[in-house]
C-alpha atoms as a printed R data frame, in Angstrom:
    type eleno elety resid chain resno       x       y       z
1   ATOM     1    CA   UNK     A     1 -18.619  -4.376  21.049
2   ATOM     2    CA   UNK     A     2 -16.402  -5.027  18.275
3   ATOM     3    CA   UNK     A     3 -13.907  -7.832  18.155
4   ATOM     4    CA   UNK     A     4 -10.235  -7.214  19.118
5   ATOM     5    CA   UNK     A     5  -7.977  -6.383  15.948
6   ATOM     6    CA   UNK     A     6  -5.536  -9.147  15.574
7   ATOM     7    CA   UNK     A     7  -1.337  -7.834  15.968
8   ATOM     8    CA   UNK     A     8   0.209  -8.006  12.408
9   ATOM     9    CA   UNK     A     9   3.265  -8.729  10.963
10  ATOM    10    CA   UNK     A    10   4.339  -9.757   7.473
11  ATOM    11    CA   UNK     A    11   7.007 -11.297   7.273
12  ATOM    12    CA   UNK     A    12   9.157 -10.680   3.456
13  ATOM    13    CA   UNK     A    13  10.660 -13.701   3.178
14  ATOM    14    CA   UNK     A    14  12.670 -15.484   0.523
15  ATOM    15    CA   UNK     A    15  12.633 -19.567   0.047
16  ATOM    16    CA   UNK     A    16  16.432 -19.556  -1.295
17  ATOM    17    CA   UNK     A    17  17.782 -17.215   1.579
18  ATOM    18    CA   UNK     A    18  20.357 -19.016   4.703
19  ATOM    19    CA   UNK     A    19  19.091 -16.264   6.968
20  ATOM    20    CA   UNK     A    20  15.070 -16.307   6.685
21  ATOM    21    CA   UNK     A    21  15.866 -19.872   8.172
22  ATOM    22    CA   UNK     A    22  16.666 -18.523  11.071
23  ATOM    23    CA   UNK     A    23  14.311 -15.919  10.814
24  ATOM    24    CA   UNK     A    24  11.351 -18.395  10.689
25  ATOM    25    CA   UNK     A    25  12.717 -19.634  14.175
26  ATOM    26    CA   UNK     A    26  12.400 -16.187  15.517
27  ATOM    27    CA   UNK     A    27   8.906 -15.759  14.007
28  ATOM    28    CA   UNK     A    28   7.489 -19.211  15.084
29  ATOM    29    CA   UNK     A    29   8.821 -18.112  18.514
30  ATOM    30    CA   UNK     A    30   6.494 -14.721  18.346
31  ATOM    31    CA   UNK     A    31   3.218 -17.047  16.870
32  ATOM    32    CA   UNK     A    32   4.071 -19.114  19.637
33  ATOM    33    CA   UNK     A    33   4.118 -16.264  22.404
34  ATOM    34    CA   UNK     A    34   1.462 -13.678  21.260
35  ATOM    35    CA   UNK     A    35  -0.638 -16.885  20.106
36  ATOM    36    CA   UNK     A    36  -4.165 -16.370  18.236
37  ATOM    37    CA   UNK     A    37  -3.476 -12.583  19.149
38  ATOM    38    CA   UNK     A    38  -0.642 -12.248  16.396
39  ATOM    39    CA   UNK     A    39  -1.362 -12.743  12.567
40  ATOM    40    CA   UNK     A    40   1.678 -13.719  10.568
41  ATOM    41    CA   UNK     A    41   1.419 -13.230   7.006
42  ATOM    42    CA   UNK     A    42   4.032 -14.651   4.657
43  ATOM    43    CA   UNK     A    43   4.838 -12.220   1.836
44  ATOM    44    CA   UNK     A    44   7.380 -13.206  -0.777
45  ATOM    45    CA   UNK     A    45  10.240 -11.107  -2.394
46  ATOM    46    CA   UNK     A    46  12.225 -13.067  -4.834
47  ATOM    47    CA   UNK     A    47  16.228 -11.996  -4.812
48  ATOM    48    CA   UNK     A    48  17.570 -12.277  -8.815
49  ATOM    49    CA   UNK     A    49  20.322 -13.549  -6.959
50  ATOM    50    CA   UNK     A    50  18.272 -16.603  -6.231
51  ATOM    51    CA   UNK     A    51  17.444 -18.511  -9.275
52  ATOM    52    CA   UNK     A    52  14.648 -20.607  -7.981
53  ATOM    53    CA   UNK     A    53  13.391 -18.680  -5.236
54  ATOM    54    CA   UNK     A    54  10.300 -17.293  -7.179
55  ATOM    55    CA   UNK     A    55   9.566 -21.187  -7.841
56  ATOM    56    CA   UNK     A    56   9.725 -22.130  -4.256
57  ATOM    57    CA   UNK     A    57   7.446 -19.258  -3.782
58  ATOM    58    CA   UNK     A    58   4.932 -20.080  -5.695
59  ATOM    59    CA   UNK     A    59   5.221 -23.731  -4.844
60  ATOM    60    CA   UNK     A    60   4.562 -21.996  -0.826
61  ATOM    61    CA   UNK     A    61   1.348 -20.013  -2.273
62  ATOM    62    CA   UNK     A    62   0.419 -24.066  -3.188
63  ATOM    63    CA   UNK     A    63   0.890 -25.422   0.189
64  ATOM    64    CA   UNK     A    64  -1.187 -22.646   1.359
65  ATOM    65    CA   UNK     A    65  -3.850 -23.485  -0.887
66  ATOM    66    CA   UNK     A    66  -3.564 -27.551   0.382
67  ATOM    67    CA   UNK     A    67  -3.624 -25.947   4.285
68  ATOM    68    CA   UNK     A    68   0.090 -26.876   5.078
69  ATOM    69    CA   UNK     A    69   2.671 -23.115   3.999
70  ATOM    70    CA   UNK     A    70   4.355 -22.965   7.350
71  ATOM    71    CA   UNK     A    71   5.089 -26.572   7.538
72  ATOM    72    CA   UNK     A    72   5.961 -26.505   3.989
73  ATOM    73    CA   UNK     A    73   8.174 -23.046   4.243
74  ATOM    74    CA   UNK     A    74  10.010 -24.958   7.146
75  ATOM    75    CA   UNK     A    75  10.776 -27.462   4.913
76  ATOM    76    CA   UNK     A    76  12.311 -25.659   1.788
77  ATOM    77    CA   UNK     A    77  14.435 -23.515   4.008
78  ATOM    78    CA   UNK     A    78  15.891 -26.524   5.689
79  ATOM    79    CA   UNK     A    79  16.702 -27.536   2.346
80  ATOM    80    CA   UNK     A    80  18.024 -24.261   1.040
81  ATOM    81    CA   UNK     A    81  21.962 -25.326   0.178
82  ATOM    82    CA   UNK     A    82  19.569 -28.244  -1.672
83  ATOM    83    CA   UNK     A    83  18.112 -26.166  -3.945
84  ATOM    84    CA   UNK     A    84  20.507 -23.283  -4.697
85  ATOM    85    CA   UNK     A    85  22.328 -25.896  -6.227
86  ATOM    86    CA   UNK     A    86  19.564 -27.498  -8.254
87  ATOM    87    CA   UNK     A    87  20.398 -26.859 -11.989
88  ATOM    88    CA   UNK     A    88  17.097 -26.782 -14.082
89  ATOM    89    CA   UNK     A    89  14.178 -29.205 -13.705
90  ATOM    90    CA   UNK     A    90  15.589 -30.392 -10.516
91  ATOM    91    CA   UNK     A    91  14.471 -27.638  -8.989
92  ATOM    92    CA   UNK     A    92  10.908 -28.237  -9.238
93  ATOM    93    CA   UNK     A    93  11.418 -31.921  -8.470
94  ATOM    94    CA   UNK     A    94  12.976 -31.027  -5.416
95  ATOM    95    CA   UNK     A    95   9.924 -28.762  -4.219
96  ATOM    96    CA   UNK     A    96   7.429 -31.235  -5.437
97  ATOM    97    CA   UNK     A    97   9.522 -33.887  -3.752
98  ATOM    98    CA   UNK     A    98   9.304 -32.104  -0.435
99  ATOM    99    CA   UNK     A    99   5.622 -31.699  -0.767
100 ATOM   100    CA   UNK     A   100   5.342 -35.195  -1.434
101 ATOM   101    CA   UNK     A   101   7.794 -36.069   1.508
102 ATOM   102    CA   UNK     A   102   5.089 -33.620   3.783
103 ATOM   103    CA   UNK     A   103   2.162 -35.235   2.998
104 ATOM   104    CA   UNK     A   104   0.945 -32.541   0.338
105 ATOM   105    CA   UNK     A   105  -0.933 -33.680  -3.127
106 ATOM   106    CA   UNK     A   106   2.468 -33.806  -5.058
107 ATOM   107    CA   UNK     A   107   1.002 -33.560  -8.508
108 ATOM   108    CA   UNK     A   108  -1.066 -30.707  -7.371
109 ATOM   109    CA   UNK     A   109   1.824 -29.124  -6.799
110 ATOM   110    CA   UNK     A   110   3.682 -30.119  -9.656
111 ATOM   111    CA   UNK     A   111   0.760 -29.261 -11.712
112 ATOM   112    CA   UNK     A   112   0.835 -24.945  -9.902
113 ATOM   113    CA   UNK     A   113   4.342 -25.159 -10.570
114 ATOM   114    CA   UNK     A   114   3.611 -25.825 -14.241
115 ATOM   115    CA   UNK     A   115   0.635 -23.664 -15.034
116 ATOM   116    CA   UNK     A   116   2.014 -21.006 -12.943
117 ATOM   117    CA   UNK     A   117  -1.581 -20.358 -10.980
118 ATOM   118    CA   UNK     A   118   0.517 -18.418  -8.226
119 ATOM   119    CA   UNK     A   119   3.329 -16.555  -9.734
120 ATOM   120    CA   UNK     A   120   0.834 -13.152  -9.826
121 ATOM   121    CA   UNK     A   121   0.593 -13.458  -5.566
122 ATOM   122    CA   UNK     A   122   4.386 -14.070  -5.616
123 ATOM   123    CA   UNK     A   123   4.690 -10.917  -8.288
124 ATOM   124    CA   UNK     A   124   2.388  -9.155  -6.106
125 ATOM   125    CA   UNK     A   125   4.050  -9.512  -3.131
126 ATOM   126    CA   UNK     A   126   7.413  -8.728  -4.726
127 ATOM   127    CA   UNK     A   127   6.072  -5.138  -5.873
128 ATOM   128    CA   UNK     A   128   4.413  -4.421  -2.867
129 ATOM   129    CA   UNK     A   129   7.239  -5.190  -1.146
130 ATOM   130    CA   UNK     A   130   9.528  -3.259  -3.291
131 ATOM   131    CA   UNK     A   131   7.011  -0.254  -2.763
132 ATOM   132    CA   UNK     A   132   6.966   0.062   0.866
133 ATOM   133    CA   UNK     A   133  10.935   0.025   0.890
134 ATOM   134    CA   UNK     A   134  12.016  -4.012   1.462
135 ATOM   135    CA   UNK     A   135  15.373  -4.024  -0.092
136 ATOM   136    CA   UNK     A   136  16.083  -8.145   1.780
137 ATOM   137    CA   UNK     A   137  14.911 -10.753   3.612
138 ATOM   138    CA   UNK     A   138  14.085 -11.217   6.158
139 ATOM   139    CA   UNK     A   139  12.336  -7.927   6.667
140 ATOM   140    CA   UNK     A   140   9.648  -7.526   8.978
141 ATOM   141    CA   UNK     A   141   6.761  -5.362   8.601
142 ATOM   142    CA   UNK     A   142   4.997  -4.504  11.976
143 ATOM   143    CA   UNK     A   143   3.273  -1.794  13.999
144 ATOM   144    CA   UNK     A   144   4.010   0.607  10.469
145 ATOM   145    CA   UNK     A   145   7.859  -0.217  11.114
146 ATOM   146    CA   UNK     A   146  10.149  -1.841   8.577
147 ATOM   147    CA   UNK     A   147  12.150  -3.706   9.900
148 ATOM   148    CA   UNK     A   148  15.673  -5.117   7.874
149 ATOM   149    CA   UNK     A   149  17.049  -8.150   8.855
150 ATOM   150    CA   UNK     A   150  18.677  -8.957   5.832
151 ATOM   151    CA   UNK     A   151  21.912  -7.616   6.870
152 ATOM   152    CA   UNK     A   152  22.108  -8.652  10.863
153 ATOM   153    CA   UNK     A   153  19.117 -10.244  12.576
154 ATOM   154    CA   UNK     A   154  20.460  -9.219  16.178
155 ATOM   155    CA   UNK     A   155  18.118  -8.370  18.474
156 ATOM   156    CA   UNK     A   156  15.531  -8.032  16.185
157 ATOM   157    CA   UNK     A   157  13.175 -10.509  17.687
158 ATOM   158    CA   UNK     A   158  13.314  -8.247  20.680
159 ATOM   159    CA   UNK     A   159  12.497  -5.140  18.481
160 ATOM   160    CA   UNK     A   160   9.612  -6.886  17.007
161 ATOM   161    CA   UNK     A   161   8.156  -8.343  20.512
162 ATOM   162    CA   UNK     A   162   8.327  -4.783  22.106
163 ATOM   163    CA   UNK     A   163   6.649  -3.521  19.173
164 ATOM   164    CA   UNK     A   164   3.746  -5.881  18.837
165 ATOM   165    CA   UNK     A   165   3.257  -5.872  22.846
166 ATOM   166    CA   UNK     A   166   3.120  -1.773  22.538
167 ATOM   167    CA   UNK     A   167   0.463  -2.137  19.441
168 ATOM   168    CA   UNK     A   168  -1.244  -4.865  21.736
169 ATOM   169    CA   UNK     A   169  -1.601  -1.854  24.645
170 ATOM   170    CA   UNK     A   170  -2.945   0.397  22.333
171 ATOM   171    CA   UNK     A   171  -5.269  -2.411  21.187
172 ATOM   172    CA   UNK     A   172  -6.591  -3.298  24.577
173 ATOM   173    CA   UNK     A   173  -6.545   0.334  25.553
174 ATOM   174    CA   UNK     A   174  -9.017   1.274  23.204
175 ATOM   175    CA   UNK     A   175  -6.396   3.192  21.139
C-alpha cells in the first residue's frame, strides 16, 4: 500500500504586499488545521509595483535554504510599510537585518542577496505563476482551483478549507 498523497496548496505570494500579511494568517491557520496532511508551498510573484519585492524573495528562497522561510516570510511582511519605503541599499540591509534579528547566518544572506544564487527560483516562480493565470497576491492554488485574493480575501479561507477537505475525501476514498 502506497503512502497517502499529501493536500497541496501554493500559495503566490509577494514579500512587499499589505494583504499576503494577512493572508499568511489565514494559511498558517490551514497548516495548523489539516497538519502534516497539508503541504504549503511558497511560490513567489514579484509585482513591478513593488520595487524590492523580488529581493525579499530571493532573500525567502535563503531562509529556506538555512531551514527558517516561514518564520522568516512572517517577518518581512510584518515589516512591509519598512521596506516599501527603503530607498536603495537599505533595502537589503533591512532583509539581512531581519535575518540577523531571527537568528539566520546574516552574511549568508547578505552574501545570496549579492550573488543572486536565487533570483532563477524567484524568476521561475514568477513565470509559472504568470502561466497558470496569477494576475496578484495572494492567490491560492489548490485542488486545480485558482484562487484570487488579491482583490478581497473574504471568505476565502473557507473556500480553500472546503476544497482541501473535499480533495482529502477523494484521497482517503481511494479516488
Amino acid at each position: 500500500m502506497s503512502a497517502p498523497v499529501p493536500l497541496r496548496l501554493d500559495f503566490w505570494c509577494e514579500l512587499q504586499c499589505p494583504d499576503c500579511r494577512t493572508a499568511l494568517a489565514d494559511v498558517a491557520a490551514l497548516r495548523d488545521l489539516f497538519g502534516p496532511e497539508l503541504v504549503v508551498e511558497l511560490r513567489h510573484f514579484p509585482l513591478e509595483k513593488h520595487k524590492h519585492a523580488h529581493l525579499a524573495g530571493q532573500a525567502a528562497e535563503e531562509a529556506r535554504a538555512q531551514g527558517q522561510m516561514w518564520t522568516y516570510v512572517d517577518a518581512v511582511l510584518a515589516r512591509v510599510g519598512e521596506l516599501a519605503a527603503a530607498k536603495g541599499a537599505a533595502a537589503e540591509k533591512l532583509l539581512v537585518d531581519i535575518a540577523r534579528e531571527l537568528g539566520l547566518d546574516a552574511d549568508e544572506m547578505e552574501l545570496a542577496l549579492i550573488d543572486g544564487r536565487h533570483i532563477l527560483q524567484v524568476d521561475a516562480d514568477e513565470a509559472e505563476g504568470a502561466a497558470i493565470g496569477v494576475r496578484g497576491t495572494p492567490t491560492y492554488e489548490v485542488a486545480g482551483k485558482l484562487l484570487d485574493g488579491s482583490k478581497d480575501q473574504t471568505g476565502l479561507r473557507e473556500q480553500i478549507e472546503a476544497l482541501l477537505t473535499d480533495r482529502a475525501g477523494h484521497l482517503h476514498n481511494g479516488g
